[in-house]
N, C-alpha and C positions, 0 to 999 in steps of 0.2 A: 686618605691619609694613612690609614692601615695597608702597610704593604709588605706583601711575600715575595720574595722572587729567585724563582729556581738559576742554578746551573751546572755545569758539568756533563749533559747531554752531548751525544753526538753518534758516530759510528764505529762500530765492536764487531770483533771475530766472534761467531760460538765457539765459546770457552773462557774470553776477555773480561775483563774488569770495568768497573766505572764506578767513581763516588760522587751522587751528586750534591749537591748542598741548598741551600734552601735559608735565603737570609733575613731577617724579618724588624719591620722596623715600624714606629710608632705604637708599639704595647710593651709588656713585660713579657717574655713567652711563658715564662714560669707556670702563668694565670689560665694558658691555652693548651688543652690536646692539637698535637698535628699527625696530619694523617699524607700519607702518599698517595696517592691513587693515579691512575695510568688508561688511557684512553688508545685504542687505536680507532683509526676509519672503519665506522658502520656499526662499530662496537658500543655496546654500554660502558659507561664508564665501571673501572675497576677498582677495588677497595683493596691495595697494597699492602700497607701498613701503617700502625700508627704507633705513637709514643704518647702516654697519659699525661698530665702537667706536672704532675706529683713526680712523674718519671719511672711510676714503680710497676706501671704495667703497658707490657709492648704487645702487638698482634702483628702476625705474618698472614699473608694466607697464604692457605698449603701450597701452592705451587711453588713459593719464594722459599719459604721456610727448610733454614739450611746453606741458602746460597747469601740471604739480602739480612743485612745487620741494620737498627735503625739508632741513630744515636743524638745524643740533643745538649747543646752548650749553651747552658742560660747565660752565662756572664756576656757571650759574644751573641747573643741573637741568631745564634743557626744552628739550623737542623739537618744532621745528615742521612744519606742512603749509600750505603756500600753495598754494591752488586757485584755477585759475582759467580764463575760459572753461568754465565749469559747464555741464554737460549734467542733462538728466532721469535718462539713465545713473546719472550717480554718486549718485543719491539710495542713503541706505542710513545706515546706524548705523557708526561710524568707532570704530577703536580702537586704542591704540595698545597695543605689547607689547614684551617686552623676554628675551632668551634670553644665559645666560652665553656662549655658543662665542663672541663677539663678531663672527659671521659672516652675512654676509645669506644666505639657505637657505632657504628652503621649505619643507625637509626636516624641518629642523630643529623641536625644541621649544620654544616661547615659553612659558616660565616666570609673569611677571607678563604680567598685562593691568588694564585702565583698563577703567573703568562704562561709557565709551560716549558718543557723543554724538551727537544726530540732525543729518544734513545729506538738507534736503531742496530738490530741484532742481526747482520748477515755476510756469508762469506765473501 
C-alpha cells in the first residue's frame, strides 16, 4: 500500500537531458530519506543519490556530481532527478527508494522501492 513509482525514463543522446520523477503515495515523504539508485545488467546495484527528509542534506556520487540535481516536493509527493550532460555511463534501470531513519546512508535499509524505469544513454 506504500507506493513509489518512477518515470520519465527512456532513450538519450550523450549530451541529453532527462528529468525523472518519482511519485509516492500512502505516507508523508517529509518522514522519508529517498535515495536513486541505478542498476544495470550484471552490475551491483548503484547508490546515485539521495535527499534526507529534513531536506537539508543531498549526496551525489562522484560520477554524477555536477551533472544530476536531486530535488523533492513535499506538498505534491514527488521526488525528482534532473540529469544531465548524459553519459553512456549512466545507462541502467533508476529507482527510487525510501528508508524511515530519514538519513542519507548507504548503510542503511531502504524499505520501499519503485518498479524502475529504463534510462538509456546512446548514439
Amino acid at each position: 500500500q506504500l507506493q513509489l513509482v518512477e518515470s520519465g525514463g527512456g532513450l538519450v543522446q550523450p549530451g541529453g537531458s532527462l528529468r525523472l520523477s518519482c511519485s509516492a503515495s500512502g505516507f508523508t515523504l517529509g518522514y522519508y530519506a529517498i535515495g536513486w539508485f541505478r542498476q544495470a545488467p550484471g552490475k551491483e546495484r548503484e547508490w546515485v543519490s539521495c535527499i534526507s527528509g529534513s531536506d537539508i542534506i543531498t549526496y551525489y556520487t562522484g560520477s554524477v556530481k555536477g551533472r544530476f540535481t536531486i530535488s523533492k516536493d513535499n506538498a505534491n509527493n514527488t521526488i525528482y532527478l534532473q540529469m544531465n550532460s548524459l553519459k553512456p555511463m549512466d545507462t541502467g534501470v533508476y529507482y527510487c527508494a525510501a528508508n524511515v531513519w530519514r538519513r542519507c546512508d548507504p548503510s542503511l535499509v531502504y524499505d520501499y522501492w519503485g518498479q524502475g524505469t529504463q534510462v538509456t544513454v546512446s548514439s
